[in-house]
Every structure is written in C-alpha cells, then in structure tokens.
N, C-alpha and C positions, 0 to 999 in steps of 0.2 A: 624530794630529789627529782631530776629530770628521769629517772628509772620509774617515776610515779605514770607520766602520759602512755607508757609501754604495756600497765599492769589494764589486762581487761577481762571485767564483771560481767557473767553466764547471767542473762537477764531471767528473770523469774517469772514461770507463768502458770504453773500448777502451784498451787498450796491445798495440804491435808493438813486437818483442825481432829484433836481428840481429847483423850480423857489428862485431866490433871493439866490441862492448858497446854498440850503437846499441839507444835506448830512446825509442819515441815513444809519446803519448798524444792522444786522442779525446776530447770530450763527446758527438761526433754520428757520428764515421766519415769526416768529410767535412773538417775542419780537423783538422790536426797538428800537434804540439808538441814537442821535443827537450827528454829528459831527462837529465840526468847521472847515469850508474850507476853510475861507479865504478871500472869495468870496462874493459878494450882485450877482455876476449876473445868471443869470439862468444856469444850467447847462443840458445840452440836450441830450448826451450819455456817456455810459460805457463802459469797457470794462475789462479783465482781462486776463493779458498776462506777460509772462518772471517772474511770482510772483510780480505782482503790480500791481494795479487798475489805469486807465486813464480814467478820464473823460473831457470830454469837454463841452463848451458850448460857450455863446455870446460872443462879445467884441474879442474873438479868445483868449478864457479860455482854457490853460490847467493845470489840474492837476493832480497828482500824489501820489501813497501811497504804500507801501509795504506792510501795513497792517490792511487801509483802515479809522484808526484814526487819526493818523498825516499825513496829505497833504502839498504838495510841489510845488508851482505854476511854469509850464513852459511857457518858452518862442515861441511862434510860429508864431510871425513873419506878423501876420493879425489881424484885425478889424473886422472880417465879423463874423456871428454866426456861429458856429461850430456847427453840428447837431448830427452824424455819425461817430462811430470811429471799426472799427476790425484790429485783428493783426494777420498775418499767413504770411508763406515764409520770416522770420526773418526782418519783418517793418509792420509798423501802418499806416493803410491809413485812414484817415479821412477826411471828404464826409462836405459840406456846400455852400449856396448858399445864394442869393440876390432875395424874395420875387416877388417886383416889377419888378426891372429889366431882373425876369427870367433867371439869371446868377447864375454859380455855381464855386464850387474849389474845386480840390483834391489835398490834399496834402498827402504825406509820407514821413515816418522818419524810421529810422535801431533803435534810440536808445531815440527818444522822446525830442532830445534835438535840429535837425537840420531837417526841413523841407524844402522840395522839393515842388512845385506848378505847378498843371496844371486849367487852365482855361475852362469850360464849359459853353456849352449856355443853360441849363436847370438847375434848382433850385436842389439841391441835399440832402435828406434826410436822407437816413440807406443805411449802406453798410454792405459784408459780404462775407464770402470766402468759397469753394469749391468744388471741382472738379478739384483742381490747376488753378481756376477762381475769379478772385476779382468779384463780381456783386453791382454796386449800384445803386437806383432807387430813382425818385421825381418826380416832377411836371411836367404834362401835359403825361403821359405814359413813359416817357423816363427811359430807362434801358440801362448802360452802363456794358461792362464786359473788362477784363484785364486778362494777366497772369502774367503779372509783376508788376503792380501799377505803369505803368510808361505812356505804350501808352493804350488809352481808345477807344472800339469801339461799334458804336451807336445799339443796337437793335431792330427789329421793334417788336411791339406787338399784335396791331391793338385794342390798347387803346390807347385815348386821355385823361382817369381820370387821376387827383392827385394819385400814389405811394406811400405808407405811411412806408412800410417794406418792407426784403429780410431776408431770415433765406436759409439755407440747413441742409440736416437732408435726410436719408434713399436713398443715391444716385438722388435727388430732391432739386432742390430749388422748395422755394415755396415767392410769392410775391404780398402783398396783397394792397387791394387801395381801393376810394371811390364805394360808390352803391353795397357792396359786391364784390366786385372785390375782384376774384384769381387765380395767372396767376403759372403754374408750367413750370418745366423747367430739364431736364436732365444734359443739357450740356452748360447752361446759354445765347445757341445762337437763338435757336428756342423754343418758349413758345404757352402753350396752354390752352384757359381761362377755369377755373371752374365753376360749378355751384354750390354756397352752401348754396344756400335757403334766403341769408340774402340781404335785399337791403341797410343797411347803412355802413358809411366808417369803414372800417377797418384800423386801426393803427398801433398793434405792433403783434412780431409773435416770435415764437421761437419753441426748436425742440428739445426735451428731452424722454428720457424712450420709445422710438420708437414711440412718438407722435408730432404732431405737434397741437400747440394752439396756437389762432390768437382772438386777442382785439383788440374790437373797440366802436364805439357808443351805447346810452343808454344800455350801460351794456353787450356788447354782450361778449362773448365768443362761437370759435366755436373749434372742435379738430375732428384730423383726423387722419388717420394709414398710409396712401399715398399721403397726399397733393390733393387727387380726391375726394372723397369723407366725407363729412363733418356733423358734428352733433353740432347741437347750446345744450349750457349747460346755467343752470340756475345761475346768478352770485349773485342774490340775491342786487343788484342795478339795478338803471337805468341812471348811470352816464356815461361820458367817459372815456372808460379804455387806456390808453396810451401806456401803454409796460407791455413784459411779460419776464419771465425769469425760467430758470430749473436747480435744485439745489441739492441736499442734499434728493433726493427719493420727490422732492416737487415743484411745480409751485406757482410761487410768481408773481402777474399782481399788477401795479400801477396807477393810476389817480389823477383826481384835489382832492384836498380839503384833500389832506395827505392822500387818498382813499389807504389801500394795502387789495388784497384777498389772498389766498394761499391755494391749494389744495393738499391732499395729495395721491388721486386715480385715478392721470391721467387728470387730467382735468373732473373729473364730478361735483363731488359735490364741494363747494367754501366756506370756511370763510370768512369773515368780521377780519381783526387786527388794533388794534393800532397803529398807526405811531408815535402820539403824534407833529405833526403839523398841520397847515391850510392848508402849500403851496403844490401847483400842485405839482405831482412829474412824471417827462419824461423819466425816463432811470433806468431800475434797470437790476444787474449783479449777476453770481454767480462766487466767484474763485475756478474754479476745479481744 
C-alpha cells in the first residue's frame, strides 16, 4: 500500500550475540530487539566490517548480516568454539581454542567464506588489530602478534594469568586479564603491566571517544585516557560484565542474565537497559 513509503525503520547499529544464539540489536544502545539467528548455540564474538556484521561462536558458528536482522550461516570448516573475531588488512582473523587441552586456532578468510588455519598451543580468546599488528591473547599470559595473520609470533609478558581481551586505541594496545591485570603495549612486542587498583578479572575492553573502558567482575568498570592510569566507575551492579563496545557518542557493556548498561559521558556514570532476555550475552559490536 502507498501507507508502505510512510512506514520508517530505526537503523541498527549496536548488536549483542550470547548464549543459546541469543542476537539483539540497537539504533541507540538504549532500546532492544530480538533477532532470529538461526542458531541454539552460543555465540561468543562480533564484529563489523566491509558493511556486515560477523559473529561467531561454538560448534565453529559463523554468521552473517548486512543489516544485522536477517543472518546467514557460514561455513568454517571447524567444530571447536570460536571465541574472537577482528577484520583489518582486507581478512578476518578469528582466534579460538580447546579449554582442557590448552590448544588454540587461528583462522582467516579475505571474504568469510574460505578459511585458512593455523594451530596453537595456548587457548585463544580476543583478538584485535593495530599498528599494522594482529594481537591476540588467552590463556595462561600468552600473547601472540602478526603482521599478516598468517605467521604468529609468541610474546613474553611476564604473566602466567588468564588474558581475557586486547582493544588498541591512542597508539596503545591495551590488554586486560585476571587479578586486575593490565598489560600495555606500543608496538605489540614488548609490554608493560599497570596498576589499576582492582584485583578481580577483567574481561572485556574497548576504545572509543579517546577512552578506554575495561569490564570485568562484580561489576567493575574501570576507564582511562592512556591505558596507564585508571579510574574504577560505579556500574550500579555487582554482576559480571563481559564485553564492552563504543558507538553512537555511547558505551554499551553486556553480561549474564541479559545484563546491558550504556553510558553516555565517557564511561562515568552507567544505566541499567532492557535487553528483554535471560541469556548471558558475550560479545556486543557497534557498525561504524
């Protein structure tokens, strides 16, 4: 009907990925939307790149969207959970590993449809690009970095914690882990641990509006101007926060129980929003 050209669609530009293929979408960070993915199984990261979202997850889940409500299941080739995915230097490397056995895989694709595999001896979580450096990090301190996503080479830290993220932001990576662990980094080769007052694990991190903000356990959030110095903010939980993400003049952090906050001054002050699910959610994106 001509009543059709009148009707108009809140364009999507945050999407959060969780447990049991739980897939919501954003126009602002502050209203949420249930998508159908396809999927039961967990979905673990996001990403946004070439104008489509890619998310990953178990079972060696990928999917796809141009516009973040119709998804398109790719084929990649593995079984193993997919944890980790960034896109830079025209391919998608995405990071995933084996708990127990302390084994990991990176794989990369140019167009998301043919994947390339290399095999690691550490469990591999978030990955994330540069300096004209791939950097990804997990289990037991292990930090690898690349300039091509092809050959991978070991870094030392002089930490043996779990690695739970990698973000860059202000010529810095920054890389955060259990016990308040946070390691920075110039050049992705040589790193140097922070102090930033918190002793529980930190989990997700990201780097927006010349800040960086890092979640983790009962609730924390901490933000910083250089990755060096750190200031904890009040999240108004005491839950764990899992990832965070920077959007739209806005930080968007996700956790269990359909937990989403969103701040709009930088990471100080935090709302409470609506998700409108139970399930955990691991991985939230913004499409710049």
């Amino acid at each position: 009907s001509s009543d059709d050209s009148k009707t108009t669609t809140s364009s999507v530009s945050f999407v959060a990925v969780g447990n049991s293929g739980t897939l919501l979408t954003s126009s602002d960070g502050i209203t949420w939307t249930s998508r159908t993915s396809g999927t039961t199984k967990s979905l673990n990261g996001i990403t946004y790149a070439n104008n489509s979202f890619m998310t990953v997850g178990e079972s060696g889940t990928i999917l796809t969207s141009s516009d973040g409500t119709s998804w398109t299941p790719k084929t990649s080739g593995t079984t193993k959970s997919l944890n980790g995915i960034t896109y830079a230097n025209s391919k998608f490397i995405v990071v995933s590993g084996d708990w127990d056995a302390n084994t990991g895989t990176i794989m990369n694709s140019a167009d998301g449809n043919t994947w390339s595999t290399s095999e690691t001896t550490n469990y591999l979580y978030r990955v994330t690009y540069g300096n004209s450096t791939f950097v990804t990090v997990g289990k037991s301190g292990i930090i690898l970095t690349s300039s091509d996503g092809n050959s991978w080479d070991n870094r030392t830290t002089g930490t043996t914690g779990n690695l739970w993220s990698v973000n860059y932001g202000n010529n810095t990576f920054v890389v955060v882990g259990g016990t308040g662990k946070v390691l920075t980094s110039t050049d992705g080769t040589s790193w140097t641990t922070r102090s930033t007052g918190s002793s529980v694990r930190l989990f997700g991190s990201t780097y927006g509006n010349n800040t960086f903000v890092v979640v983790g356990d009962l609730g924390t959030i901490l933000t910083s101007l250089d990755g060096i110095t750190w200031t904890s903010r009040i999240s108004g939980t005491s839950i764990l926060l899992n990832e965070v993400t920077y959007g739209n003049d806005t930080f968007v952090v996700v956790g269990p129980s359909g937990t989403i906050l969103n701040s709009t001054d930088n990471g100080t002050t935090w709302t409470s929003r609506t998700s409108g699910t139970p399930n955990s959610l691991y991985g939230v994106t913004y499409s710049q």
